[in-house]
C-alpha positions in Angstrom: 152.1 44.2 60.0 150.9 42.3 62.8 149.8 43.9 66.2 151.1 41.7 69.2 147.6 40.6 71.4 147.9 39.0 74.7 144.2 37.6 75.3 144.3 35.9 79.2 141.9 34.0 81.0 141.2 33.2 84.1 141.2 29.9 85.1 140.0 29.2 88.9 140.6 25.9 89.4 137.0 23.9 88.0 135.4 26.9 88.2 134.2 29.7 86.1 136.7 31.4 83.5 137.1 35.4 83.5 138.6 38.1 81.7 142.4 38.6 82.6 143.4 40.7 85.3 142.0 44.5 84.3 139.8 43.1 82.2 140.2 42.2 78.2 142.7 41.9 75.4 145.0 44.3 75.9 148.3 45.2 73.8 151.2 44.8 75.1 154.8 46.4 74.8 156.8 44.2 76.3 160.3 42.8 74.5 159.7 39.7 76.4 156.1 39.3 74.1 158.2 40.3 71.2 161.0 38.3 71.1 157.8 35.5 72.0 156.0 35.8 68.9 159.4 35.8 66.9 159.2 32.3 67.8 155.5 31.3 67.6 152.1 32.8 66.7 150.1 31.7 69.5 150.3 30.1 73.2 149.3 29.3 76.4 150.9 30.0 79.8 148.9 28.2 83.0 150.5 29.6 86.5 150.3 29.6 90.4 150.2 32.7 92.0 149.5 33.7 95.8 146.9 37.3 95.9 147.7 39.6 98.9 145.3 40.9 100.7 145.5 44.5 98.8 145.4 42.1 95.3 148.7 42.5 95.0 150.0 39.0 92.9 152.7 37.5 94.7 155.2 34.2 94.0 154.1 33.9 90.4 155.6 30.2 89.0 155.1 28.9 85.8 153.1 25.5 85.9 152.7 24.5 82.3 153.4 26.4 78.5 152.7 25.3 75.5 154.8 25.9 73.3 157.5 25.0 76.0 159.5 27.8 77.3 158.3 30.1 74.3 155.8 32.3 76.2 156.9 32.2 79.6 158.7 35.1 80.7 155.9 37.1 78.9 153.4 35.8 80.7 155.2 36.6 84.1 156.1 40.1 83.2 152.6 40.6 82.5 151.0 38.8 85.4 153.5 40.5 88.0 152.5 44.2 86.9 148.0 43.2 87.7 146.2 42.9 90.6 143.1 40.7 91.5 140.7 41.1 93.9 141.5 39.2 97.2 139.1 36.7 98.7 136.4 38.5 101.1 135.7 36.4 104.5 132.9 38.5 106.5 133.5 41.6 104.8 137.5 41.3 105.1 140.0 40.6 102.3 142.1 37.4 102.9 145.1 36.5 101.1 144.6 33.9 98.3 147.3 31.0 97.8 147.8 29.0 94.9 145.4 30.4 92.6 145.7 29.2 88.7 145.7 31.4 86.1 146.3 30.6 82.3 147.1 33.2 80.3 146.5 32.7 76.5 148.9 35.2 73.7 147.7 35.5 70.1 149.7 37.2 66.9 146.1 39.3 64.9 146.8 41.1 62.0 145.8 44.5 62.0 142.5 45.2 61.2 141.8 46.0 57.9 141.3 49.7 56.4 138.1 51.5 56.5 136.6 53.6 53.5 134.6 56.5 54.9 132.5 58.7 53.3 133.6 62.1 52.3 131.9 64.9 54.1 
């Protein structure tokens, strides 16, 4: 059986890449993932989103997917439910517009069984 993985990243435009919103791989139950990876194994959603200034994610829209189409609505049910941190101008949050974000989605097997010793 094969556990359904959405890994994101963070991309801020040139900059530095991070860990999704909330932090790392995290499983998701979502029928939009799973009716995704009846379709494909693996792909890549890159978005635009606006961050409110109590990092609420606002006016998500898809920018590019590969595979086409496949992984899309995924990747907005999932962004829409985060927050991020909002941009901090002398100590106060400002609302962020047009941030990118590509989210990447990979099909893992489960991991393999453990022996243990007896006790």
């Amino acid at each position: 059986m094969r556990s359904l993985i959405a890994l994101g990243l963070l991309s801020f435009g040139a900059a530095v890449a991070a860990e999704a919103p909330g932090g790392m791989a995290q499983m998701v139950d979502s029928p939009a993932l799973k009716a995704a990876f009846a379709q494909a194994s693996s792909g890549e959603v890159e978005l635009s989103v606006d961050v409110a200034v109590d990092g609420r994610i606002e006016h998500p829209h898809i920018l590019h997917s590969t595979p086409p189409g496949i992984f899309d609505a995924a990747a907005l049910d999932m962004i829409t439910s985060r927050h991020m941190r909002p941009a901090i101008k002398d100590g106060v949050p400002q609302p962020v517009h047009d941030r990118h974000i590509v989210l990447r989605f990979q099909a893992q097997a489960d991991p393999p069984a453990v022996l243990e010793p007896a006790q």
